[in-house]
C-alpha positions in Angstrom: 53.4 70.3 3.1 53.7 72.4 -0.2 54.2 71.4 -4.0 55.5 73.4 -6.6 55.9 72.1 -10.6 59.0 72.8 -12.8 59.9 71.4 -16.7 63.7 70.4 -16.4 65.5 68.4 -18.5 65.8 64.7 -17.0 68.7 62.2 -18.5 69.3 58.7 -17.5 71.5 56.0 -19.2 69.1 55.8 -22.5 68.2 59.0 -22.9 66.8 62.8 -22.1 63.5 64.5 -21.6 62.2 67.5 -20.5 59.6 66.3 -17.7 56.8 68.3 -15.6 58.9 67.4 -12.0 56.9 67.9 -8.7 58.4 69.2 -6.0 56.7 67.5 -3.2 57.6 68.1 0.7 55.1 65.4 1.3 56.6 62.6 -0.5 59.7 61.6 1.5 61.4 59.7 -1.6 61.3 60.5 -5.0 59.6 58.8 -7.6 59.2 58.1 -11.0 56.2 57.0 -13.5 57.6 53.4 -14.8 56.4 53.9 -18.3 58.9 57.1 -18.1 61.7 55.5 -16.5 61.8 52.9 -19.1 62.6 55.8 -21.8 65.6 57.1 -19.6 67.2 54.4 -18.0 67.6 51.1 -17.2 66.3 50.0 -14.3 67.6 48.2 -11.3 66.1 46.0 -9.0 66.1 46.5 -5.9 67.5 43.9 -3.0 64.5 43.5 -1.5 60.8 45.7 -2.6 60.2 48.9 -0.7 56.6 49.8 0.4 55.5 53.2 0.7 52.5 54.4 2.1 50.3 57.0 -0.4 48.8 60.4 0.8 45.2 58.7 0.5 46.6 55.2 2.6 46.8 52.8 -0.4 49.9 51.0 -0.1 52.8 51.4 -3.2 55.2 48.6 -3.4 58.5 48.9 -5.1 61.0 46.8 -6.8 62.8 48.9 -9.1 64.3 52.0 -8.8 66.9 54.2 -11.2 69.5 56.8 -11.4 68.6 59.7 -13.1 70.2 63.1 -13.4 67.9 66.1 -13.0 69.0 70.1 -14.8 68.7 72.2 -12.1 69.4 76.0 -12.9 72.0 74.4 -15.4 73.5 72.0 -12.2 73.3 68.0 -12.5 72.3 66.4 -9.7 72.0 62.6 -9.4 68.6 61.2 -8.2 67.5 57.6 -7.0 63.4 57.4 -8.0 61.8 54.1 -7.4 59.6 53.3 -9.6 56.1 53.3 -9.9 53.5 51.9 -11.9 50.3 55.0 -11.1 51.8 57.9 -10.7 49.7 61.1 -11.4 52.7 62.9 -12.5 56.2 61.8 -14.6 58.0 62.2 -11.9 58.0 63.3 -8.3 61.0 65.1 -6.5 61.5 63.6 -2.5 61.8 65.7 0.1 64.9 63.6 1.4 66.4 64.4 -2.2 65.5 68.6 -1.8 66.7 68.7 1.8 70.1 67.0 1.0 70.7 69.6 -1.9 69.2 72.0 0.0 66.1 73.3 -2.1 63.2 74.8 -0.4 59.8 75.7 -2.0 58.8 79.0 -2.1 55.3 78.8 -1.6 54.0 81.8 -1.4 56.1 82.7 -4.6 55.3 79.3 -6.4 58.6 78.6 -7.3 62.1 76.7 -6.0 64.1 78.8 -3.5 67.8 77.8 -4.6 69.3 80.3 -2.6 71.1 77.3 -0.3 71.5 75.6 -3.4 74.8 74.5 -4.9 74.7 71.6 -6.9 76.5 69.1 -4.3 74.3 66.7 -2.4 74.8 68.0 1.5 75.3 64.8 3.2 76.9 65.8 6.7 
């Protein structure tokens, strides 16, 4: 499991903000900090509530979620983040989300490795 922090620029239907994103291979989905998502986009509820299970065991349940657009090394890509209500961070970036657009963390460098990278969600 490895985490790495990056400022991008984050745009959804209402707006744009330049947001500390963590890059977390722990987190399966990615997330966002409700307080945040309800400056950038309008959210959606979903069908029926998702419940995620936290690092420390405490359960998260879910009911919204929204589409938000996240500046990669000047690439758009298109992210699903449910939302959350306690998040320690404005938003968190899945590992489901980096493995289909093929980021890796660079740990020992403490930074994105984009060299896979291309902008187009790997779905195959």
């Amino acid at each position: 499991m490895g985490i790495i922090r990056q400022e991008l620029l984050v745009r959804g239907d209402k707006g744009v903000k330049r947001l500390s994103v963590l890059f977390d291979s722990g987190a399966a989905r990615s997330f966002v900090r409700n307080d945040v998502a309800n400056e950038l986009c309008t959210p959606k509820k979903l069908l029926i509530p998702r419940e995620f299970v936290a690092a420390d065991g405490n359960k998260i349940v879910c009911e919204f979620f929204c589409d938000l657009v996240v500046e990669i090394e000047g690439r758009e890509i298109g992210v699903e983040a449910f939302l959350v209500d306690n998040l320690s961070v404005p938003m968190i970036f899945g590992a489901l989300d980096m493995e289909a657009y093929r980021i890796r963390l660079d740990l020992a460098r403490g930074r994105l490795d984009l060299s896979e990278f291309t902008g187009s969600m790997y779905a195959l």
